[in-house]
N, C-alpha and C positions, 0 to 999 in steps of 0.2 A: 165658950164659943167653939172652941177648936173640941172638943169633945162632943159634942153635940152631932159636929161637921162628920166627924169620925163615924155615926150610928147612923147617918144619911149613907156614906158612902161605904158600909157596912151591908148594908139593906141594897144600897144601890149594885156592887160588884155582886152580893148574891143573887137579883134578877138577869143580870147582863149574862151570866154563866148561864143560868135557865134557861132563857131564851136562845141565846146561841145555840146550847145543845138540840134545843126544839126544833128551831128555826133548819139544822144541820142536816135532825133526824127525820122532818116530817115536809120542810119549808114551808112551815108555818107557827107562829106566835099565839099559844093558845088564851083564849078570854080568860081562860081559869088561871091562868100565872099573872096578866096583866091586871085583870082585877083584884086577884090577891096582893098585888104591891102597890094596888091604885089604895085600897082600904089601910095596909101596915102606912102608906107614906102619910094618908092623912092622920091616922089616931098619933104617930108617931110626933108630927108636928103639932099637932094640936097639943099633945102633953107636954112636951119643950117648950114649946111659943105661943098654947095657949087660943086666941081667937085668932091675933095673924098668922100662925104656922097652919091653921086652918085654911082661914083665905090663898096665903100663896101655895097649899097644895092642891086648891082646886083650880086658882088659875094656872096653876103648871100644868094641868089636865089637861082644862081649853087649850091655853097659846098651841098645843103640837095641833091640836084639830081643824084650828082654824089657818093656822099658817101654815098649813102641810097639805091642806084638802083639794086645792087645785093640783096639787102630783097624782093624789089619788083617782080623782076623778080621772085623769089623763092616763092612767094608769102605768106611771110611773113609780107608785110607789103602794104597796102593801097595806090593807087595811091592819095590820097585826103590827108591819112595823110605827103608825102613827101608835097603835094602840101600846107600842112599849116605848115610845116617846113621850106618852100620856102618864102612863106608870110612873116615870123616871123625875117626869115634874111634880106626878104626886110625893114622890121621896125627896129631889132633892130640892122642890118649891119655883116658882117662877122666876127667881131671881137667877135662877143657874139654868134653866131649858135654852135659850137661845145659845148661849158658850157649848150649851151639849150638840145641840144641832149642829152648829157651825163646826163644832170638831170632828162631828160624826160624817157631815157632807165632805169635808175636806178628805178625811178617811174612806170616804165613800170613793171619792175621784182619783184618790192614789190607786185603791183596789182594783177602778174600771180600768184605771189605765194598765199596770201591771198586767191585766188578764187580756188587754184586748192586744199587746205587746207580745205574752205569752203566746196567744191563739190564734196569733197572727191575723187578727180580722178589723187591724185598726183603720184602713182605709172604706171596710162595707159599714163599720160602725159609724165612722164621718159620713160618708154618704148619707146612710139610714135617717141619722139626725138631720140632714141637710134637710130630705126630703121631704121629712114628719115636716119642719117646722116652716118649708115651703108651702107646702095643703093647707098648712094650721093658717098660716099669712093670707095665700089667696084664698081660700074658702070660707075662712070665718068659722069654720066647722072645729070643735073641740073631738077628734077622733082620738083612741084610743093609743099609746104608743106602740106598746105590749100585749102580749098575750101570754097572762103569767103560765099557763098550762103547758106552752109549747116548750119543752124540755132541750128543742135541740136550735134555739132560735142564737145562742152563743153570744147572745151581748147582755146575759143576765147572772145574776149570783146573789145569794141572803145577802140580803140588806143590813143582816144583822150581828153579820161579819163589821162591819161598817160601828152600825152602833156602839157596838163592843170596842171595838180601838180606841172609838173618837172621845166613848164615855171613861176611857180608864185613862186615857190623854189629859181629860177634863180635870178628873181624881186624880193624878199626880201633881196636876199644873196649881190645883186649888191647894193642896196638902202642902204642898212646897210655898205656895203663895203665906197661909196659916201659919205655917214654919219661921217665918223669914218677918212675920211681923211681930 
C-alpha cells in the first residue's frame, strides 16, 4: 500500500512542479501536461488496482469538473487550473481530490490574503467582493468576476501557486498518516 502511495505521489509532485513552472512562465496550465498526467494516472492505477484504480482515476477526473465548474463559469477560477485538479485525481484517484481541494483552497486563502496585506488593497478587495456578490444577489445575473487578461486588476495571482502548497500539504499529511500506521 504505502508503495503504491509513494508512485502516486511520485507522479503527482512531478506534475505540480510542471505546472507551476507553466503556470509562472506563461499563466497558463497547458492541455499537453494535464493530459499527459490525466493518461500516466490512469494506466498507472489501472496496473496497481486493476478495474477500481481505473474507475477512481476517472472519477478523480470528473469530481474537479463538476465541483469546480460554477468558479469557472464565474470566472473565478481557470479552465487549466480545474484541468490540473483533473490530472491530480487521475493520479492520485477520487478518494484523495476532495482532501487536495480543500488544502489547495485553504492555501489559496492564505496566499489571497498575504498579497492583499502585501499590496495594500485589502479594503478594495472586501469592497470588490461585496459588490460582485451584491449584483449576483439582486440580479440573479451570473456575471463574470474577473477578467483574467487584465494584468493590472491586483487581486489576482497562479492559482497554481495555491495547488502546489495545498497538494504537497496533502503529500506530507498522507505520508506521515502511512507512516504512523
Amino acid at each position: 500500500m504505502v508503495g503504491e502511495i509513494i508512485i502516486n505521489c511520485i507522479e503527482g509532485t512531478v506534475l505540480l512542479v510542471m505546472a507551476l513552472k507553466s503556470d509562472i512562465e506563461t499563466c497558463k496550465i497547458k492541455n499537453r501536461l494535464t493530459l499527459t498526467f490525466i493518461t500516466i494516472g490512469i494506466i498507472t492505477n489501472s496496473i496497481i488496482y486493476g478495474y477500481k484504480g481505473f474507475k477512481n482515476s476517472l472519477l478523480g477526473i470528473i469530481i474537479p469538473i463538476i465541483v469546480l465548474f460554477v468558479l469557472y463559469a464565474l470566472k473565478m477560477l481557470g479552465a487549466g487550473d480545474i484541468k490540473l485538479f483533473s490530472a491530480l485525481g487521475a493520479v492520485f484517484g477520487a478518494q484523495y481530490i476532495f482532501d487536495i481541494l480543500a488544502y489547495s483552497f485553504v492555501a489559496g486563502g492564505i496566499i489571497a490574503l498575504f498579497l492583499v496585506i502585501i499590496r495594500g488593497n485589502f479594503k478594495k478587495r472586501i469592497r470588490y467582493l461585496y459588490n460582485y456578490l451584491k449584483l449576483l444577489i439582486l440580479t440573479f445575473k451570473f456575471l463574470p468576476y474577473t477578467n483574467f487578461e487584465d494584468k493590472e486588476d491586483g487581486g489576482k495571482f497562479p492559482f497554481g501557486y495555491a495547488v502546489f502548497f495545498g497538494t504537497i500539504v496533502f503529500i506530507i499529511v498522507e505520508l506521515d498518516v502511512l507512516k504512523n500506521n
